[in-house]
MARZA-232885 format. One line per field, with one value per residue (C-alpha): residue in three letters; residue number from 0; x, y, z. Coordinates in steps of 0.1 Angstrom, whole numbers, plus 5000, padded with zeros to 4 digits. Example, Ala and Ser with C-alpha at 12.3 -4.5 7.8 and 13.67 -1.06 7.14 Angstrom:
2
residu	[ALA_SER]
num	[0_1]
c1	[5123_5137]
c2	[4955_4989]
c3	[5078_5071]
This chain:
376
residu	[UNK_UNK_UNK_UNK_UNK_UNK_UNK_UNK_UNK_UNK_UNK_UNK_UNK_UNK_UNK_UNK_UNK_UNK_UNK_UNK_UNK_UNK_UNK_UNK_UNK_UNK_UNK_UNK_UNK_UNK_UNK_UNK_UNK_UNK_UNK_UNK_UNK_UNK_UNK_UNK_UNK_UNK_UNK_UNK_UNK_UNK_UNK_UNK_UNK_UNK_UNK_UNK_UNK_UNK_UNK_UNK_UNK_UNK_UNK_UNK_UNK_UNK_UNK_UNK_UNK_UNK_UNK_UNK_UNK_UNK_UNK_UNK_UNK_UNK_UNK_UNK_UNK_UNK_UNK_UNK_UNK_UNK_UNK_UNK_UNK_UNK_UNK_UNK_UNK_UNK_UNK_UNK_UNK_UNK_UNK_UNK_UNK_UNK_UNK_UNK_UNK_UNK_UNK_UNK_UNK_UNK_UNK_UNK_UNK_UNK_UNK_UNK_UNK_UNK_UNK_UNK_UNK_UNK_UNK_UNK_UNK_UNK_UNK_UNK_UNK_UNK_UNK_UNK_UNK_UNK_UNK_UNK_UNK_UNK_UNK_UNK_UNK_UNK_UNK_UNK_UNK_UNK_UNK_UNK_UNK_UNK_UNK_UNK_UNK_UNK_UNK_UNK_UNK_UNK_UNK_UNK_UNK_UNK_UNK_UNK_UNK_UNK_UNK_UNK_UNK_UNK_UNK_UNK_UNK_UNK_UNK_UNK_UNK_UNK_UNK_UNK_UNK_UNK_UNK_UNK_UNK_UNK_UNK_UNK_UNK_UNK_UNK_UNK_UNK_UNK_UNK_UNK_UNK_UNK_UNK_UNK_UNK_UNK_UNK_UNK_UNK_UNK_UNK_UNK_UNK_UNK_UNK_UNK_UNK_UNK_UNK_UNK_UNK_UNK_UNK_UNK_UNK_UNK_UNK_UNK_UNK_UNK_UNK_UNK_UNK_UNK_UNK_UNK_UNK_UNK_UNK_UNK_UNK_UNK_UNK_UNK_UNK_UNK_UNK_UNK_UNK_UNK_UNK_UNK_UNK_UNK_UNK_UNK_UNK_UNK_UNK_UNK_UNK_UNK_UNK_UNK_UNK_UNK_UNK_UNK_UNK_UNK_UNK_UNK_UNK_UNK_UNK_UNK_UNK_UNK_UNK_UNK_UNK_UNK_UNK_UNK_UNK_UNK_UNK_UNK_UNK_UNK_UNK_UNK_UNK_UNK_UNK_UNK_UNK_UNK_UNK_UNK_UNK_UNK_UNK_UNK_UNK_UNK_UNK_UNK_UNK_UNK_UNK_UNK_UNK_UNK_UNK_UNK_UNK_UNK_UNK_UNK_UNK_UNK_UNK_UNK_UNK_UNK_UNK_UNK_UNK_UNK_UNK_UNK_UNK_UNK_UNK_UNK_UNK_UNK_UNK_UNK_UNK_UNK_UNK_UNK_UNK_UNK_UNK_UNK_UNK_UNK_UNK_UNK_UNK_UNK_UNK_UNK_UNK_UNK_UNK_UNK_UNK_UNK_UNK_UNK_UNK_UNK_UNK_UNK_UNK_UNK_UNK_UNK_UNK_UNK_UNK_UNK_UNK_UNK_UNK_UNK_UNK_UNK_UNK_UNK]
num	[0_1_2_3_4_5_6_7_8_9_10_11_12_13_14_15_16_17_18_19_20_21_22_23_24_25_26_27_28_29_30_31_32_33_34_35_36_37_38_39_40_41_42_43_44_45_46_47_48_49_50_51_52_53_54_55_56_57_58_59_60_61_62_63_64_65_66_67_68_69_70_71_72_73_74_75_76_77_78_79_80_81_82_83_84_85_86_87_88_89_90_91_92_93_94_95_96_97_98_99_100_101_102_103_104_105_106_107_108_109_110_111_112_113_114_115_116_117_118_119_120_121_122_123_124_125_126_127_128_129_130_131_132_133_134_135_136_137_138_139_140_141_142_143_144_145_146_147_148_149_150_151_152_153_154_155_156_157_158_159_160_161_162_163_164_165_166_167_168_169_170_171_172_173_174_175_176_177_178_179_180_181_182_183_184_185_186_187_188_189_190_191_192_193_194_195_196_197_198_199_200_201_202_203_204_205_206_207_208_209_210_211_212_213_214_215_216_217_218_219_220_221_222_223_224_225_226_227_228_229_230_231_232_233_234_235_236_237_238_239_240_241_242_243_244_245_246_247_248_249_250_251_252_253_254_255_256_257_258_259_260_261_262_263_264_265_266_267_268_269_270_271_272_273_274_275_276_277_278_279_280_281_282_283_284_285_286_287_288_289_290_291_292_293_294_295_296_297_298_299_300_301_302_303_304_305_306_307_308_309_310_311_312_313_314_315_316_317_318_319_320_321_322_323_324_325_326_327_328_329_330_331_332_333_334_335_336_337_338_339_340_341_342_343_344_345_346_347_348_349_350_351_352_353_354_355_356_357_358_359_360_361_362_363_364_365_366_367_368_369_370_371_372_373_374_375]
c1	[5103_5121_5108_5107_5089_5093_5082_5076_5071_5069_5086_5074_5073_5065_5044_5038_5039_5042_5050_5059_5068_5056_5018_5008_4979_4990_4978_4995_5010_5018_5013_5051_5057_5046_5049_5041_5009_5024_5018_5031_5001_4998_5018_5001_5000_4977_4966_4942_4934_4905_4886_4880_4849_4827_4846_4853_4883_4887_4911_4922_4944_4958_4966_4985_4981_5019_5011_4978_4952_4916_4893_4876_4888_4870_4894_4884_4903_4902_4912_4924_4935_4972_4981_4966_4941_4909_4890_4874_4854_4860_4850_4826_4847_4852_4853_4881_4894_4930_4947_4988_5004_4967_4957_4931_4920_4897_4883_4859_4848_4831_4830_4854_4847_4849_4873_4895_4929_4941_4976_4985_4963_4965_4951_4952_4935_4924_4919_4893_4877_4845_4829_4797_4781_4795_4795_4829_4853_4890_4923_4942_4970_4968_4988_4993_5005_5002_4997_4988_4967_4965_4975_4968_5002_5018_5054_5062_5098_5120_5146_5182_5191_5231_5224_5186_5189_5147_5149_5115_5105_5083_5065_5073_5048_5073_5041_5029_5010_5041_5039_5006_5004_5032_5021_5051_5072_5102_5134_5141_5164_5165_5187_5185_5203_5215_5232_5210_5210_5227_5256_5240_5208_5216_5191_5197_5180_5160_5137_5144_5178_5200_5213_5185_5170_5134_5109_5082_5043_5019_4994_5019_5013_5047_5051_5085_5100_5129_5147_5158_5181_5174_5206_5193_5206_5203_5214_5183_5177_5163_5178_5162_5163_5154_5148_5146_5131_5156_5151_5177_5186_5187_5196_5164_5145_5112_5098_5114_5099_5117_5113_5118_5127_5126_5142_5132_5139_5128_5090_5066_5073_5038_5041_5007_4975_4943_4908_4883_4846_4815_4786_4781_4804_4847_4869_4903_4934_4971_4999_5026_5055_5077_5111_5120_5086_5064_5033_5006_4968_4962_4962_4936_4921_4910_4885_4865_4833_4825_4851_4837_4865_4885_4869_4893_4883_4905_4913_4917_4938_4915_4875_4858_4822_4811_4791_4801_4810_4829_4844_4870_4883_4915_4946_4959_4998_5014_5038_5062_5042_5002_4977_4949_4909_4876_4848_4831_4799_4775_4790_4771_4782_4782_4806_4839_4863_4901_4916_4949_4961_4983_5004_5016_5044_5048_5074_5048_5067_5039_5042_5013_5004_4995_4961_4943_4910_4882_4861_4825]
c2	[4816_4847_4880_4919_4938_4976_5005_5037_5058_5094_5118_5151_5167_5135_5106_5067_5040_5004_4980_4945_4928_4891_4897_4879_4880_4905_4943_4973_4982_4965_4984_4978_5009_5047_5080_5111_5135_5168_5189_5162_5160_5125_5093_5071_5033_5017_4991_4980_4944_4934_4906_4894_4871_4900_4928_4950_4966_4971_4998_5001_5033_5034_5067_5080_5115_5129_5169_5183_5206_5210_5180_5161_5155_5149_5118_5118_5095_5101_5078_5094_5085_5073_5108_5122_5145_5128_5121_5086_5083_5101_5075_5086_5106_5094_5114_5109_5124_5114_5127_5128_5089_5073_5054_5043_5018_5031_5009_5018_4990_4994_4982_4984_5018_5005_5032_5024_5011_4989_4984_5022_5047_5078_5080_5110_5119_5152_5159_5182_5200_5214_5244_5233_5269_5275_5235_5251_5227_5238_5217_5206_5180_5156_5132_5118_5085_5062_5025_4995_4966_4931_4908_4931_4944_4936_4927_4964_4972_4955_4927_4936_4897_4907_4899_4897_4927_4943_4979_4999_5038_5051_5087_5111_5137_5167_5188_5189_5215_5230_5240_5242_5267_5287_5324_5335_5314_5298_5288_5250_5219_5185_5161_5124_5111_5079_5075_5050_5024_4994_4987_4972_4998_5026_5053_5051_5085_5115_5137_5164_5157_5167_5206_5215_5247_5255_5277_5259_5282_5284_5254_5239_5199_5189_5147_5135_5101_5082_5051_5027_4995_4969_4942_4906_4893_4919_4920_4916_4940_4985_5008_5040_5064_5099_5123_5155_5191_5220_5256_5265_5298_5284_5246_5240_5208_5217_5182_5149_5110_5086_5054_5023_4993_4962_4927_4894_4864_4845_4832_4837_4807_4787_4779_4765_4756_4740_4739_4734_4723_4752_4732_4734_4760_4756_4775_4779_4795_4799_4814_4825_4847_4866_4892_4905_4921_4912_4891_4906_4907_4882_4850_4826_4792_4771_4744_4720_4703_4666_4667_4701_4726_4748_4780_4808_4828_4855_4851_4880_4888_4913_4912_4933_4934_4906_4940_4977_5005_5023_5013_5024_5002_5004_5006_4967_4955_4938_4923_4894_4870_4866_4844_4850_4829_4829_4814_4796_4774_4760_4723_4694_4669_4643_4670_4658_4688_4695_4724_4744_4775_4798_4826_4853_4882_4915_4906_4883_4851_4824_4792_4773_4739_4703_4698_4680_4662_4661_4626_4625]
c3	[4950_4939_4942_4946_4963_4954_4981_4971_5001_5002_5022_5038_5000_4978_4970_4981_4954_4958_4930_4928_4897_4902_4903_4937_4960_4984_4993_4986_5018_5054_5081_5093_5069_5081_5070_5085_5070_5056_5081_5107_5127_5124_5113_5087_5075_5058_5033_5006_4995_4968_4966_4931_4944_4955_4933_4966_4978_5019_5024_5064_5074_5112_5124_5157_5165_5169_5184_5189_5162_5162_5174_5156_5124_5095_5077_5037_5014_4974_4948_4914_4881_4873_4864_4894_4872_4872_4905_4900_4939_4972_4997_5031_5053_5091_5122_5142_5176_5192_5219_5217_5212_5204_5179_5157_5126_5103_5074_5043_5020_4985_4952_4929_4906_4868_4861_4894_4879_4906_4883_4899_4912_4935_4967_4987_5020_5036_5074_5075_5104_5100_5119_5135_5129_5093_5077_5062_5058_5069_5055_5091_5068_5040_5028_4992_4980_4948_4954_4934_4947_4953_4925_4895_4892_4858_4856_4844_4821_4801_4809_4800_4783_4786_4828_4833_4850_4853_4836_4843_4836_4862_4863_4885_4896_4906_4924_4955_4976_4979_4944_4939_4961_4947_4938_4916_4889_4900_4887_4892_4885_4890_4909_4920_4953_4954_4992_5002_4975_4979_4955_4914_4918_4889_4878_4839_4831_4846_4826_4828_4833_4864_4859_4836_4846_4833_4852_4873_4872_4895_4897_4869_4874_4856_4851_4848_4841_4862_4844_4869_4861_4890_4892_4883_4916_4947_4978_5007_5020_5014_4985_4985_4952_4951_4923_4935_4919_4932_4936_4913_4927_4965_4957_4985_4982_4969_4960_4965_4962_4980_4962_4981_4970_4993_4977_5003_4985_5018_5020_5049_5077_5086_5126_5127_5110_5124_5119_5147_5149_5156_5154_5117_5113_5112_5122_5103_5121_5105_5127_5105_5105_5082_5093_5064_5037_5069_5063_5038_5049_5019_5035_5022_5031_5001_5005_4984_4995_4984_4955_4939_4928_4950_4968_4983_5012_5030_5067_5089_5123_5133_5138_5113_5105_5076_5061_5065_5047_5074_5106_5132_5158_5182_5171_5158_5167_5134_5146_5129_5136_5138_5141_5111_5115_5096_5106_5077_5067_5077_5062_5067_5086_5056_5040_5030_5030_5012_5019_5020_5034_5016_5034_5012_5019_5008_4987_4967_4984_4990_5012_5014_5034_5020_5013_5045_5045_5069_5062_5074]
């Protein structure tokens, strides 16, 4: 199966987004992909995926502590509107302490906010430390990203029928604390640097266009759009666009988003898939392996009992409470390939059981097994 899968990911100045434009069950990041926090204290991955069953949303973040600051850390994530303006939940903030090169997991899970738009949303995170004799909270770094969750992406833009090339606007927030922070007006442009696309990617327009100057205010939150043509048959592989906000007077880079976009045409590669007896309970275990997207913490078993219709249920490659709200564990290795179980039942032993396993990328390419059958 053909498919994208589009990476936003922010630099130093900008913002994360992930898109993809085949809605598929997979989360919105892999932890394969990093970035480093603003103030570079700390390099970031994480990932969200939401189960429709229960109407949660786990969202994991590892972090590695690159120089030293103030211990502990007070680790706060926010989720916000589309346009960044409205804050719809921040979620229960997590101490955390790291020496230099260690690494942690840390995992919230909640329900699903009605207002939470899981097509695009913002999610930003503070590191906060807070003075035991004061209870102020003091800003150590942050880090801001849009993403877009597990199979609720739309296919977004318009297909150009003259070569079914994909031609999608997307915003582009040109703020940042940076900005925001600015205490005098300041006289910008706009440019957008292609060097790292690979040959068919064009950018179509940019709003405001390249060379116009306008003045930027303080606390000004200014949205612009970027009009990107993606070629109908891409080359594997990364193309990286950025539009760029100039000091006009200096030519410095004041804000930039990196936008990644990652084409895999390749599906994830199943190596092994079992299930084991527990007493009354199975066990189901799928080794698989993807190079290219790397394999998305979406892979489900599907089972039906005694003829009854299909249930899905996730599988996981590292142990994480059945209930929590938060947790932190040590820091998990994704490697190419992995080896994902869940422990389910209790069955009876009269039960006759179906089931399948399906193994998603980040791409949104799927392989999944032939249904087997357990007889009584």
């Amino acid at each position: 199966m053909k498919s994208w899968s589009q990476l936003y990911f922010a630099s130093l100045l900008g913002f994360f987004l992930l898109l993809s434009v085949h809605a598929t069950s997979h989360p919105a990041q892999a932890c394969d992909r990093v970035e480093v926090t603003k103030l570079g204290y700390f390099e970031q991955c994480r990932w969200f995926r939401y189960d429709v069953a229960t109407n949660t949303v786990r969202f994991c973040m590892q972090l590695k502590r690159l120089k030293p600051s103030i211990e502990p850390v007070q680790v706060v994530p926010y989720l916000k509107s589309p346009t960044y303006v409205d804050l719809i939940e921040p979620l229960e903030g997590q101490s955390l302490t790291l020496a230099v090169g260690e690494c942690k997991t840390l995992c919230w899970q909640f329900r699903k906010p009605p207002n939470l738009d899981l097509s695009r949303f913002y999610e930003y995170t503070d590191f906060e430390y807070i003075d035991p004799a004061t209870q102020y909270h003091y800003l150590v770094d942050y880090i801001w990203r849009q993403d877009r969750v597990a199979g609720v992406a739309p296919r977004t833009g318009k297909t150009d029928d003259s070569d079914g090339s994909l031609i999608e606007t997307l915003p582009w927030p040109m703020f940042n604390e940076l900005t925001k922070g600015m205490t005098e007006p300041m006289l910008v442009t706009t440019a957008v640097d292609m060097s790292q696309a690979l040959p068919g990617w064009e950018v179509l327009d940019l709003d405001p266009k390249p060379g116009t100057t306008f003045t930027l205010y303080p606390q000004q939150k200014l949205l612009g759009t970027i009009t990107i043509r993606k070629p109908a048959n891409a080359t594997e592989g990364l193309s990286i666009i950025q539009p760029r906000l100039l000091n006009a007077q200096t030519g410095e880079v004041v804000q930039e988003v990196s936008i990644r976009y990652l084409v895999d045409y390749t599906p994830p590669q199943i190596l092994e898939a079992t299930v084991e007896n527990k007493g009354e309970m199975r066990e189901f275990r799928v080794v698989a392996s993807d190079g290219t997207a790397g394999l998305a913490d979406a892979v489900q078993v599907h089972i039906s009992v005694n003829e009854r219709p299909f249930e899905s249920h996730f599988l996981d490659f590292f142990k994480a409470p059945k209930e929590f709200d938060t947790f932190t564990m040590e820091c998990l290795v994704f490697a190419s390939t992995r080896t994902f179980t869940a422990l389910l039942g209790p069955f009876n032993p009269n039960d006759k059981l179906q089931f399948f396993f399906t193994v998603p990328d980040e791409a949104g390419n799927e392989t999944r097994t032939p249904v087997g059958t357990i007889q009584p």
